[in-house]
C-alpha positions in Angstrom: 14.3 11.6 20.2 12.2 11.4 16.8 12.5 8.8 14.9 10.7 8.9 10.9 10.0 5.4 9.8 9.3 5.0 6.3 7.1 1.9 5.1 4.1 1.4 6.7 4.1 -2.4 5.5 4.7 -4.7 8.2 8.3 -4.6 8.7 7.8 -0.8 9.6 4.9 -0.9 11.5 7.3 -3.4 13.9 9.5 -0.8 13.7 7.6 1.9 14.9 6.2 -0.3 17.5 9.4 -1.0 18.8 10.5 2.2 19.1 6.9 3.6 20.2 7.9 1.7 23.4 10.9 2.5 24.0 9.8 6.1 24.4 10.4 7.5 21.0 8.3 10.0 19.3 7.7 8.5 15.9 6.3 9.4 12.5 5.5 6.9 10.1 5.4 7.8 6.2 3.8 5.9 3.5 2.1 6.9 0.1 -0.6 3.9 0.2 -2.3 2.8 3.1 -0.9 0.4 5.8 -0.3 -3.0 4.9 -0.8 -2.0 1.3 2.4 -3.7 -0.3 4.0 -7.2 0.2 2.7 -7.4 3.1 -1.5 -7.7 2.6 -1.7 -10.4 0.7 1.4 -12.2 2.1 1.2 -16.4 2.4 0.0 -15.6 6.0 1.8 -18.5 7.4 4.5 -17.5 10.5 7.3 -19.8 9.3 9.6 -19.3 12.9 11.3 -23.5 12.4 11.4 -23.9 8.7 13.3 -21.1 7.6 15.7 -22.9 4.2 16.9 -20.5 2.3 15.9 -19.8 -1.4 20.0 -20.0 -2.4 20.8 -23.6 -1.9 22.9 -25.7 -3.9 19.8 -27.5 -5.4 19.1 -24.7 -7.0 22.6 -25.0 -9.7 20.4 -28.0 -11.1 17.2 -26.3 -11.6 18.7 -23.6 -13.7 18.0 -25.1 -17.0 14.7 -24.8 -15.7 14.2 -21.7 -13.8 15.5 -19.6 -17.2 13.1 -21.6 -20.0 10.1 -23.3 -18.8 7.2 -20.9 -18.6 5.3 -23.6 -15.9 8.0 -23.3 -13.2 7.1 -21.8 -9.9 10.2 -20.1 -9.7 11.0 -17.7 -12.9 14.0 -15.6 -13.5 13.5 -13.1 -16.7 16.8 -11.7 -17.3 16.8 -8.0 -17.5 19.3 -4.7 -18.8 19.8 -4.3 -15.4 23.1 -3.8 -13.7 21.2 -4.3 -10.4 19.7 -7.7 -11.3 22.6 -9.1 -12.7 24.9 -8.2 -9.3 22.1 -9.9 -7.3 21.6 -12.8 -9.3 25.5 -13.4 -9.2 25.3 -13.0 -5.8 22.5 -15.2 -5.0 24.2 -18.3 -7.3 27.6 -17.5 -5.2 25.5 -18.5 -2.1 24.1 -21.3 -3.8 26.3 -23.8 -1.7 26.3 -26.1 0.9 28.4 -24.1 3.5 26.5 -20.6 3.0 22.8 -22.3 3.2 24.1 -24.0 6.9 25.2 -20.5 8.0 22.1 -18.8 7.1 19.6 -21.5 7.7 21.1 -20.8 11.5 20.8 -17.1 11.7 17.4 -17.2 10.5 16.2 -19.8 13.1 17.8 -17.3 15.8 15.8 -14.2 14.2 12.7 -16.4 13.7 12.5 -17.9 17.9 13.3 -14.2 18.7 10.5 -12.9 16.8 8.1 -15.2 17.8 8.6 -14.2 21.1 8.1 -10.8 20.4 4.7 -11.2 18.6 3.4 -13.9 21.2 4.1 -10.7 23.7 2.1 -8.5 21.8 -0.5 -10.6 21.1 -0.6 -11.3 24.5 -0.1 -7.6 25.9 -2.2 -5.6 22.7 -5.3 -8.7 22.3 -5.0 -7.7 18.4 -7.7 -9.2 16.1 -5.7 -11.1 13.7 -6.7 -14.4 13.2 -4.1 -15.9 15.2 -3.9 -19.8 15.1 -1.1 -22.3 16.0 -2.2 -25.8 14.3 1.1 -26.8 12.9 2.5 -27.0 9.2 3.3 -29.9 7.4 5.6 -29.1 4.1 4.4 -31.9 1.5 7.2 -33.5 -0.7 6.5 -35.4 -4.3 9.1 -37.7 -4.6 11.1 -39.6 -2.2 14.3 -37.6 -3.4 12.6 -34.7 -1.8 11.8 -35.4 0.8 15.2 -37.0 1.7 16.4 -33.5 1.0 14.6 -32.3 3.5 15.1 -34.6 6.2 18.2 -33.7 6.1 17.2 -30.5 6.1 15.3 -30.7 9.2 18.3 -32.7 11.1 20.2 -29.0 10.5 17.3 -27.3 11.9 16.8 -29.8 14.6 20.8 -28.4 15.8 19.4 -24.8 16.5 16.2 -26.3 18.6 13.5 -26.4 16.0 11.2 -29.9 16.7 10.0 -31.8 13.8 9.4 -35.0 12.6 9.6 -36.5 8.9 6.0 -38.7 7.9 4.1 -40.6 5.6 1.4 -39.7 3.4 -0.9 -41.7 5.3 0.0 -40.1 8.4 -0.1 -36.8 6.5 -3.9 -37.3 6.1 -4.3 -38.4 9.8 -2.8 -34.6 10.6 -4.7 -33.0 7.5 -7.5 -35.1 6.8 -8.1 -32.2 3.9 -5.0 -34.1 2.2 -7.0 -37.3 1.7 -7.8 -36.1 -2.0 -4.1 -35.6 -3.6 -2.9 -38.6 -1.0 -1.8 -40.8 -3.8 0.8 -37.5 -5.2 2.7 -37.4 -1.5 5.9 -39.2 -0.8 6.1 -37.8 2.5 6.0 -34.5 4.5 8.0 -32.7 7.4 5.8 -31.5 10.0 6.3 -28.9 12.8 3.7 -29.2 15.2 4.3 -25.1 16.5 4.0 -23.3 13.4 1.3 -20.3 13.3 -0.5 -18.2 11.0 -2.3 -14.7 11.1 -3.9 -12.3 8.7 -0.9 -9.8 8.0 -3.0 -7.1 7.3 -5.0 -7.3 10.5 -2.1 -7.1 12.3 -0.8 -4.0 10.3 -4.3 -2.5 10.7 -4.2 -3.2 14.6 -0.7 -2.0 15.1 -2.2 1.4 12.9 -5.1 1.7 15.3 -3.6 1.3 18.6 -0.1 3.2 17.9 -1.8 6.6 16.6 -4.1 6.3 19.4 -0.3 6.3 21.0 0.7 9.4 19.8 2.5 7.9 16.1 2.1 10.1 13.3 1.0 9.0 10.3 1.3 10.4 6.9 -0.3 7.9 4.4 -0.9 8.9 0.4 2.6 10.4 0.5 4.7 10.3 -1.7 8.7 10.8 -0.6 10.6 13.1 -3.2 14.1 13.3 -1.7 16.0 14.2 1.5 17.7 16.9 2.9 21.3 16.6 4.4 22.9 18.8 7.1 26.6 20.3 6.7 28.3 16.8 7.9 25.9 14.9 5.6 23.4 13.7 8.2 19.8 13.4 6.9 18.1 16.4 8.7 14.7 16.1 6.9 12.4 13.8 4.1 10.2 15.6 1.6 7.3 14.5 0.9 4.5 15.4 -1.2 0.9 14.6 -0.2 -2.1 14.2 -2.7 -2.1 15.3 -6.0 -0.7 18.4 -5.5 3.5 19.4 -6.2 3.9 21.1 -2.6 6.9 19.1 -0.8 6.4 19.3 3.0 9.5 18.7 5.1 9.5 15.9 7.9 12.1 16.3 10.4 13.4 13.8 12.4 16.9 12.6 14.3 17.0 9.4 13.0 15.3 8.0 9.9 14.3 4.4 8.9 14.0 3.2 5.4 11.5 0.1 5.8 10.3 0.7 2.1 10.6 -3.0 1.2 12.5 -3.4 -2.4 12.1 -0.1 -2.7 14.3 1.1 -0.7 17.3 0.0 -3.1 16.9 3.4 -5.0 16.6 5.7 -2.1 19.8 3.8 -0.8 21.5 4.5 -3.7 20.9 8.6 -3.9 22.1 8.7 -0.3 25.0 6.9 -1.1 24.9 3.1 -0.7 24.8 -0.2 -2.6 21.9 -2.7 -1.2 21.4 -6.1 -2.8 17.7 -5.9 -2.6 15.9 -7.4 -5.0 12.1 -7.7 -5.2 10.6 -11.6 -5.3 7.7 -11.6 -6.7 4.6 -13.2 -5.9 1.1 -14.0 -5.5 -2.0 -15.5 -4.3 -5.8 -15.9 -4.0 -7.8 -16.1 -1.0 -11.2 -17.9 -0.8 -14.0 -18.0 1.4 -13.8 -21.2 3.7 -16.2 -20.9 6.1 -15.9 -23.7 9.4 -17.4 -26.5 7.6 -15.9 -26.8 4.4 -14.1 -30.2 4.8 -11.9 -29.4 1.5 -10.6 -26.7 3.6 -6.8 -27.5 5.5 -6.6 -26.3 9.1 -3.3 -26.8 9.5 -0.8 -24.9 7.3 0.6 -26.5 4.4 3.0 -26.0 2.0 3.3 -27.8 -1.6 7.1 -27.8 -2.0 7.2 -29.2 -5.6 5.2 -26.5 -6.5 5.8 -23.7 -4.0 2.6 -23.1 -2.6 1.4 -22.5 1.0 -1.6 -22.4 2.2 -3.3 -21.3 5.3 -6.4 -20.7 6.7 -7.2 -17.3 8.7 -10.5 -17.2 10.1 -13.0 -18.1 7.7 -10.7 -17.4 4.6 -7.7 -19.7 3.0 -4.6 -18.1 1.5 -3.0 -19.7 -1.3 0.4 -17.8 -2.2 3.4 -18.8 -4.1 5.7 -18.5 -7.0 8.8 -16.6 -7.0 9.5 -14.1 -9.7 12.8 -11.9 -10.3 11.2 -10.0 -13.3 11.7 -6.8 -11.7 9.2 -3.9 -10.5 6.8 -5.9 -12.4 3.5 -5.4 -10.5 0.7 -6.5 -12.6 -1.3 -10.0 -12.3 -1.1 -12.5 -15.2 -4.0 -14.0 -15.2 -2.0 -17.6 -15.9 -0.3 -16.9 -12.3 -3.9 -17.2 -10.7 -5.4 -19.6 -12.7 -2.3 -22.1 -11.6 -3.1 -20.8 -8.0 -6.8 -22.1 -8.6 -5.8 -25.4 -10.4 -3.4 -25.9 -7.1 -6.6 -26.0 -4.8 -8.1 -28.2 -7.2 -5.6 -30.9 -7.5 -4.5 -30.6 -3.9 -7.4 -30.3 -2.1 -10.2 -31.6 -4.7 -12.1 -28.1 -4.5 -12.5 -25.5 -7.8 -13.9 -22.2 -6.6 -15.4 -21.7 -10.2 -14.8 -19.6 -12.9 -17.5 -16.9 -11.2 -15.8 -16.8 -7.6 -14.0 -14.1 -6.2 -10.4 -14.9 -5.6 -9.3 -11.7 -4.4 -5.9 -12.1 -6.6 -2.8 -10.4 -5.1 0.9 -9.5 -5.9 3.4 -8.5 -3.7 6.9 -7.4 -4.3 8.7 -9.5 -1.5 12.4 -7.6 -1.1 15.2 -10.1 -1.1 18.8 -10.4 -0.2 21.2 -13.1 -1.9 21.4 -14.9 1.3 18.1 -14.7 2.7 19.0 -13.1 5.5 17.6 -9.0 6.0 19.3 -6.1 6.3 19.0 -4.6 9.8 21.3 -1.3 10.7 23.3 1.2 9.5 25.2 0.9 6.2 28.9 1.8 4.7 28.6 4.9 3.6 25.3 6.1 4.1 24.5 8.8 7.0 25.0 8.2 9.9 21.2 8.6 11.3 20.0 6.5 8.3 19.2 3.1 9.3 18.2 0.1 7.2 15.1 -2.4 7.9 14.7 -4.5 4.3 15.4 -7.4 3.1 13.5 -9.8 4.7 12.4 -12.4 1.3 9.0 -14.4 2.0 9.9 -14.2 6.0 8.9 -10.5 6.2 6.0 -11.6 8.5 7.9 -14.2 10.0 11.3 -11.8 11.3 10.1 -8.6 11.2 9.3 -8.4 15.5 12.3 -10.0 15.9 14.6 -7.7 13.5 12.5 -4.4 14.9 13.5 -5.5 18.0 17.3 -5.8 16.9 17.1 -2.3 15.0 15.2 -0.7 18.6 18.3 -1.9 20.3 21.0 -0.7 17.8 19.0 2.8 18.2 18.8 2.7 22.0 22.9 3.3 21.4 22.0 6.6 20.2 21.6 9.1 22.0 22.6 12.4 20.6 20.2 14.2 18.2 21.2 14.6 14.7 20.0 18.5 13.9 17.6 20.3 12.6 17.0 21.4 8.5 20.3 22.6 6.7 20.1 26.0 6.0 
């Protein structure tokens, strides 16, 4: 059985890793290089027991906020867009107590699943990532907060996850990094387990050792449309490679669309509605060699301002900010200098105006819920499966949901044809 996985970002490269074991010929398509969307620059941090949901019922107060201030970390800029105003109705209508519970608890299942499934490949492939498991703490600003969270982490705490609510004293004693911005932290809810990796290593390892593998891959390509059989399977995708207008055909029995947010459009020509939206956001990452003492090792996340940080090898990651301004993909250069000011005030270190700060944006792809979208869907083909959805936890799920997706495939056993006539 063939299997054509498109996206070669981190959610397909699980994908096709998943399915590479399980004995299927794959072929991955992708018209940058791996790695080379959301996920390269992602916040780096493997979140698997602090998983809240962007739609909470906080969020109903912060509206005011959200639509007019041009300093808040998350930004909505409405749109003529039938697409975004579906999604953002959607996302408000799970804006409540009852929905955030429900979710917070599937994503805790998908996130202990999928850490299991990356240990084992770290442990079975010895990939070159920058692996570390030093904890998290999430730092809170006011005491208001960080009672929001406690009680946040005593729903967690129901599905398994261990943490434990702290002062900012103890904070520093975890994070002695912390000790400059001490005086800002009410408290903080730390999670001894958390990890973090450099993303795109992973994605250039899982590259490496799958088309050693057998995997085909067809990077630089750009897809221009399917073809459907006489029942309305997908029998092939065209793609065109390079500068040039010739379409080559890619046949395959079953077909993946792992294209991030951008797979809401090819959804929609073949026939389904997906509330996907892409999140956008940033970061900068610095040079923090081993004995820079401004430097955090363990992960940590300004709440208040919605930045994480995270060190990987001798680099820190600073991401944040959530955008829904559509397929906007360039870089303000406010976004980064807020990024830099962040480092500043948290961790007493400016990089200078002459450093390189490697500035990144990524289109995260979001659901209203939070929670990804992993199978087939009403009305689409029937060998057309879906692997999106995934928010800021992209790095975090995507083993696990791959893994879900490989199963739900296993089902199948009975090719879908070859090109329509």
């Amino acid at each position: 059985m063939h299997a054509c996985v498109l996206g070669a970002g981190i959610v397909g490269l699980a994908t096709a890793y998943a399915l590479q074991r399980q004995g299927w010929r794959v072929t991955v398509i992708d018209q940058g290089p791996v790695g080379g969307g959301a996920s390269g620059g992602n916040g780096a941090q493997l979140s698997y027991s602090y998983v809240q949901p962007l739609a909470d019922a906080s969020v109903w107060g912060q509206l005011p906020k959200l639509l007019f201030s041009p300093d808040s970390p998350l930004k909505l800029r409405p749109q003529w867009s039938v697409h975004q105003w579906r999604w953002g109705a959607a996302f408000l209508a799970a804006c409540n107590d009852d929905t955030s519970r429900r979710t917070t608890g599937a994503l805790l299942a998908l996130a202990a699943r999928s850490r299991l499934a990356f240990d084992a490949l770290l442990d079975r492939e010895g990939l070159a990532c920058d692996f570390t498991r030093t904890g998290k703490l999430v730092v809170y600003r006011s005491r208001e907060a960080l009672a929001a969270a406690e009680r946040q982490m005593a729903l967690q705490r129901e599905w398994g996850s261990e943490q434990e609510s702290v002062s900012a004293a103890r904070c520093v004693e975890l994070e002695p990094a912390l000790a400059h911005d001490a005086a800002g932290i009410a408290g903080a809810i730390h999670t001894p387990s958390e990890c973090a990796a450099d993303c795109r290593k992973v994605c250039e390892g899982l590259h490496a050792l799958l088309a050693a593998r057998g995997v085909q891959f067809i990077l630089g390509a750009r897809v221009s449309g399917f073809l459907r059989d006489a029942r309305g399977a997908v029998s092939a995708v065209r793609v065109q490679r390079g500068a040039g207008t010739e379409e080559l055909p890619v046949e395959a029995d079953h077909f993946v669309l792992a294209l991030g947010s951008d797979s809401t459009a090819w959804a929609e020509r073949l026939g389904m509605r997906v509330p996907v939206y892409p999140l956008k956001g940033y970061s900068i990452t610095l040079d923090a060699p081993a004995g820079a003492a401004w430097a955090p090792h363990v992960n940590v996340t300004d709440a208040a301002r919605k930045v994480v940080f995270a060190r990987i090898g001798d680099r820190l990651r600073v991401a944040g900010m959530a955008e829904l301004v559509g397929d906007d993909r360039s870089i303000p250069p406010d976004r980064i200098a807020r990024l830099r000011a962040t480092v500043a005030t948290v961790f007493g270190h400016d990089p200078g105006d002459g450093a390189d700060l490697r500035p990144w944006t990524g289109m995260r792809p979001a659901t209203p819920t939070g929670l990804p979208i992993v199978g087939r869907q009403p009305g689409g083909p029937v060998n057309l499966w879906l692997h999106t959805g995934h928010g800021a936890l992209g790095f975090t799920l995507s083993f696990g949901t791959a893994e879900q997706l490989a199963e739900a495939l296993a089902q199948e056993r009975r090719p879908h044809g070859a090109l329509a006539g």
